[in-house]
N, C-alpha and C positions, 0 to 999 in steps of 0.2 A: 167147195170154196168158189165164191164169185169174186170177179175184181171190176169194178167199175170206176172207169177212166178219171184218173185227177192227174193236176202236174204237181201234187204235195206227194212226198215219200222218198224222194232221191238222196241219196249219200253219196258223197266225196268217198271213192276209195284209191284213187292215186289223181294226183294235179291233171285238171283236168278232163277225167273221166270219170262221171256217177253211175250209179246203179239205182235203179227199183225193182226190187222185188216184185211183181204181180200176182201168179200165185204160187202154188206148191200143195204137193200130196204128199205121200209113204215116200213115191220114187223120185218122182223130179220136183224141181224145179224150174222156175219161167221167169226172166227175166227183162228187163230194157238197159240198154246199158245209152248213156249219151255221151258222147266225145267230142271236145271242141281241137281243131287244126291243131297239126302239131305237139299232138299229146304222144306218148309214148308207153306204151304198157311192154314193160321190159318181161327179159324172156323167163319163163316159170313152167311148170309143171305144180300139176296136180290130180288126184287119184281118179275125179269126176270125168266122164265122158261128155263132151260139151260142144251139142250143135247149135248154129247161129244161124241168123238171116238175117240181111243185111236193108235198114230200111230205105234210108237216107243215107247220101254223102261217098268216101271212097276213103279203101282202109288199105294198107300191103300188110297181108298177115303172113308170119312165115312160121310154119305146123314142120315139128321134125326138121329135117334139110329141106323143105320145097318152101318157096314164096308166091304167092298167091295176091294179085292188084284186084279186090273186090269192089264194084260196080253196085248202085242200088239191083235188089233181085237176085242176087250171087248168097250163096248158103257154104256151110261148110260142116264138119265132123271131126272132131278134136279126138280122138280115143285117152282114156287115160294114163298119166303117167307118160305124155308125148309132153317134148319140149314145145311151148310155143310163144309168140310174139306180135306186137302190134304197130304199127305206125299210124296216126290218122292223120291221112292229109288233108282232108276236109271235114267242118263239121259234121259230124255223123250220129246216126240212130241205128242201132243194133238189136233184136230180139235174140235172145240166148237160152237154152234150156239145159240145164245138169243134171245128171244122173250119176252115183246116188244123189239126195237133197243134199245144198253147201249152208253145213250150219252155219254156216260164218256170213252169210246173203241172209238167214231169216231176218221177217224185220225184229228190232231190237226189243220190244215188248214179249216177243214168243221166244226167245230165246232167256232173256230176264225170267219167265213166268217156269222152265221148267226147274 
């Protein structure tokens, strides 16, 4: 699978913050995620193992009991079934990858189609 750059594909999945899918195999998933100030991705869990880098902007993630002020260039490592949480205090750009793949991220035609 190839992805070649567009800014068409993004979904709203909580106020504030979208997602594009990029690409994906058998195991992971590759994502963008965009966040504009002041969004809030409240706390959850889920089964996916889920590492990030952070591209633009400045986010306080807090993973389990620890909080974390990430910086563009700051990466992280979710394990699954960890509680975790988001603040974004400034607009920001995030790369993200899951593992296994989150059927609920494919784009909606691949998931309609099976």
């Amino acid at each position: 699978m190839f992805y070649k750059v567009s800014e068409c594909g993004y979904r709203q999945v909580l106020p504030g913050i979208s997602i594009k899918t990029l690409v994906y195999g058998e195991k992971t998933l590759f994502s963008e995620f965009k966040m504009e100030a002041d969004s809030i991705l409240p706390q959850h869990s889920h089964l996916h193992e889920q590492t990030g880098y952070l591209v633009s902007g400045k986010v306080r993630l807090t993973i389990g009991p620890e909080t974390f002020d990430a910086c563009p260039g700051d990466s992280w490592c979710i394990p699954g079934n960890t509680d975790h949480s988001a603040e974004i205090l400034e607009a920001s750009l995030a790369i993200e990858v899951f593992s296994p793949v989150r059927e609920d991220y494919l784009p909606e035609k691949e998931v309609n189609d099976e």
